[in-house]
N, C-alpha and C positions, 0 to 999 in steps of 0.2 A: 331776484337780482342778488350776487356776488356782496357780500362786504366786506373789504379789507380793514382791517382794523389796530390799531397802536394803542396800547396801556401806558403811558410814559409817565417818568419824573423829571421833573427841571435839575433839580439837584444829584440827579445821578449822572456819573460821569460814562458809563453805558448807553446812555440814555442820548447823551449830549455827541460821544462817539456816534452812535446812529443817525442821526438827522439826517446829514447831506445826504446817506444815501437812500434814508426812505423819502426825501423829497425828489429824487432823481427817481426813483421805483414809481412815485404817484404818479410823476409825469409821462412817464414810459405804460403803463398798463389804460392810460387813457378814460374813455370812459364804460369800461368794463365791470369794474365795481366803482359800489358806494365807497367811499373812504369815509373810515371814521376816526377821530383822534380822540383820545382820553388825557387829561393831565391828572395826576396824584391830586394837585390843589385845587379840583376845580370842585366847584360848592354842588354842585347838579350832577358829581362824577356818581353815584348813589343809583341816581334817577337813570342816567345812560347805558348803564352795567346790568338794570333790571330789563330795562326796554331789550337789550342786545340779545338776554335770557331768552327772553320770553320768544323771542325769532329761534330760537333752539328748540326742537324736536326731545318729546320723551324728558326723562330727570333729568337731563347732561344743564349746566349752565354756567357761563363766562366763569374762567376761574381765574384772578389774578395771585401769581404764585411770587412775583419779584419783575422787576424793573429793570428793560420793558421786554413788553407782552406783545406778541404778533401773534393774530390769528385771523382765520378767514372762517365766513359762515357761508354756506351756498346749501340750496336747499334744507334748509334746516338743522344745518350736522356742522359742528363745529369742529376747526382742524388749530391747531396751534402748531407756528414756525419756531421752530429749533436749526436751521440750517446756518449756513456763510451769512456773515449780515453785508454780501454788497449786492449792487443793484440787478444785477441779472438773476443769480438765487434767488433773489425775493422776488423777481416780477415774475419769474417761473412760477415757481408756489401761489402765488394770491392771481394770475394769470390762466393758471391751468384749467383745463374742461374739468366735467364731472368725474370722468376715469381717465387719471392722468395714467402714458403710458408708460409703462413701470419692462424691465426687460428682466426675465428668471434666469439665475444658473445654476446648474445643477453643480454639487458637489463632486461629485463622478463622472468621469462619461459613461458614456451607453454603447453595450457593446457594439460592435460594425454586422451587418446584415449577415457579412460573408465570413463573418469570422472565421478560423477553423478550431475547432474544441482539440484538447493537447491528445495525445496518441496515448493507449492504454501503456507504452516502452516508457514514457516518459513519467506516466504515474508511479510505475513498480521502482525504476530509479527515485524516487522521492522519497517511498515507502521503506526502501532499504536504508537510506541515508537516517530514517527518522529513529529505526528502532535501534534501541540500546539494549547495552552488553552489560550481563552483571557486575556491580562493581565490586572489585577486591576487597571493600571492607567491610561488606554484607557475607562474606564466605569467609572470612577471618574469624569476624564473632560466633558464626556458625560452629567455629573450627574449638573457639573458647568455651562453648557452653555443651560441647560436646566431650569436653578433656576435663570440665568440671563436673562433669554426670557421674565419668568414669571413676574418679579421684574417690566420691562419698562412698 
């Protein structure tokens, strides 16, 4: 089973921003996951945070970093929310299957099947355009250290 899960503080003002919409988010995801809430001040927060570990696969275990903390555990593997904090983001996220579907894009496109590769005319115009002309002031100094050879 799925556990969505909250790290909160009372006295944080983050914390207090969040609410309404993770009470609309618990309500919308239904009975999909466990829901579990944490408060900073709760005297057994110790004991809950070990228990949540130990549902965690391999060294990985609950990290609380700052206030508050969303994450989700589903088979074993702990995922931590960093998105939009209103209700649809979040019931996406603690909602999603095992392989949420995720869409790739490429940086580039790819070329087209039919392309047609450029004509040998059009490379040699390239190659003309590229090469350079000696500059005036490499045949200048040329010119100086040839009239200072003479001179000694």
């Amino acid at each position: 089973m799925k556990i969505a899960g909250l790290v909160y503080a009372r006295w944080s003002p983050h914390c207090h921003s969040l609410m309404p919409q993770w009470e609309q988010m618990k309500n919308k995801i239904g009975s999909n996951c466990k829901v579990v809430e944490i408060e900073d001040g709760d005297y057994d927060k110790h004991h809950k945070i070990n228990e949540l570990s130990n549902m965690i696969h391999g060294d990985n275990q609950l990290e609380i970093q700052g206030y508050p903390t969303l994450f989700k555990i589903n088979n074993g593997k702990i995922d931590y929310y960093n998105g939009m904090r209103d209700v649809d983001s979040m019931s996406q996220f603690f909602d999603a299957s095992e392989k949420p579907m995720v869409k790739k894009y490429r940086k580039t496109p790819l070329p087209a099947k039919n392309a047609k590769k450029p004509s040998k005319k059009t490379s040699k115009k390239t190659s003309k355009k590229t090469s350079k002309k000696p500059s005036k002031k490499s045949s200048k100094t040329s010119k100086k250290s040839s009239t200072r050879k003479s001179r000694k």
